[in-house]
C-alpha positions in Angstrom: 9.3 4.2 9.4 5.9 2.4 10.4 3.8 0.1 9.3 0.1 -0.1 10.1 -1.5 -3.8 9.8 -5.2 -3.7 10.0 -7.5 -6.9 10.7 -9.4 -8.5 8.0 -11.0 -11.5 6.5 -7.9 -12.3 4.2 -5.5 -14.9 4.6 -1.8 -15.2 4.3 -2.0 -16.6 1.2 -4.2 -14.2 -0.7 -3.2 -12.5 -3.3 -2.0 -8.3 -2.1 -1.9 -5.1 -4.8 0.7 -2.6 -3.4 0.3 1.2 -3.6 2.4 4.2 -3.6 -0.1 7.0 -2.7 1.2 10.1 -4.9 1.5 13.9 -3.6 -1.9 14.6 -5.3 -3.1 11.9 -2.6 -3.9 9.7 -5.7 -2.7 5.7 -5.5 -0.3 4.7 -7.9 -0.1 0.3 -8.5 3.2 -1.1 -7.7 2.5 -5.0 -8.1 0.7 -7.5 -6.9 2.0 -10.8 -5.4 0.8 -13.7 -3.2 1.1 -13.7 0.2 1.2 -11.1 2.8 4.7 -11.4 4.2 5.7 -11.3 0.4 3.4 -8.0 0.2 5.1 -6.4 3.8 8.8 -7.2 2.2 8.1 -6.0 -1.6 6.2 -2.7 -0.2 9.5 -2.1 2.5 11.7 -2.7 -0.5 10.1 -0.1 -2.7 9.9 2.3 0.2 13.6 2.0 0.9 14.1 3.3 -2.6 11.3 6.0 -3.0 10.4 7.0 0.4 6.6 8.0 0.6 3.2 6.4 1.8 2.6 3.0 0.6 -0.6 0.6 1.1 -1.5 -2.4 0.9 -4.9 -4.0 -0.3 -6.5 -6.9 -0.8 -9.7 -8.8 -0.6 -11.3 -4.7 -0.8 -9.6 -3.5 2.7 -6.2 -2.3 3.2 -4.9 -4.4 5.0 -1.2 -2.6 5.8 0.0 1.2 5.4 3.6 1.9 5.5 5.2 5.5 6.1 6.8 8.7 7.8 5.1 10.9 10.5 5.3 14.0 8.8 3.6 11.7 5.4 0.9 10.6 7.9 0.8 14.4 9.6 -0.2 14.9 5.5 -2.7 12.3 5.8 -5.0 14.1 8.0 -4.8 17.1 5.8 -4.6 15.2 2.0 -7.2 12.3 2.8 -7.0 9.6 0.0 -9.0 9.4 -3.3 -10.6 6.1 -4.2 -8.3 3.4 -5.5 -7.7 3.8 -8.7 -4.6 1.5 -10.5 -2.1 1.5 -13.3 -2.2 -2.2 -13.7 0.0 -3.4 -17.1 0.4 -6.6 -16.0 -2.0 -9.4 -16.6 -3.6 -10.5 -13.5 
């Protein structure tokens, strides 16, 4: 497993949308919570139970990626479409 953290203007205590990027290359929302150690754990959480890609972004950057080798070997191949969301919840 690794995780990718990127630099950016958002602080710790900024609120994070998670993303499961789907075989299509497509993201798929997971939730959103405050904080980006919250974020890091909650994203580690839902790969341990679906392995796959999985993003993080906030502020308009991601900010964290999280994934196999042979997922980001698919990367290169499969680049990502924009960020689109299933978002139920009220934010």
């Amino acid at each position: 497993m690794h995780i990718t953290l990127a630099a950016s203007g958002v602080t710790m205590d900024s609120k994070f949308d998670i993303f499961r990027r789907l075989p299509n290359g497509h993201p798929l929302w997971i939730d959103a919570v405050k904080g980006l150690e919250q974020a890091k754990e909650k994203m580690a959480l839902e790969a341990a139970n679906a392995p796959g890609e999985y993003f993080i972004f906030s502020e308009g950057n991601v900010v964290a990626k999280f994934g196999t080798v042979a997922e980001e070997q698919a990367d290169a191949e499969n680049p990502p479409h924009g960020v689109a969301s299933d978002r139920r919840s009220n934010r």
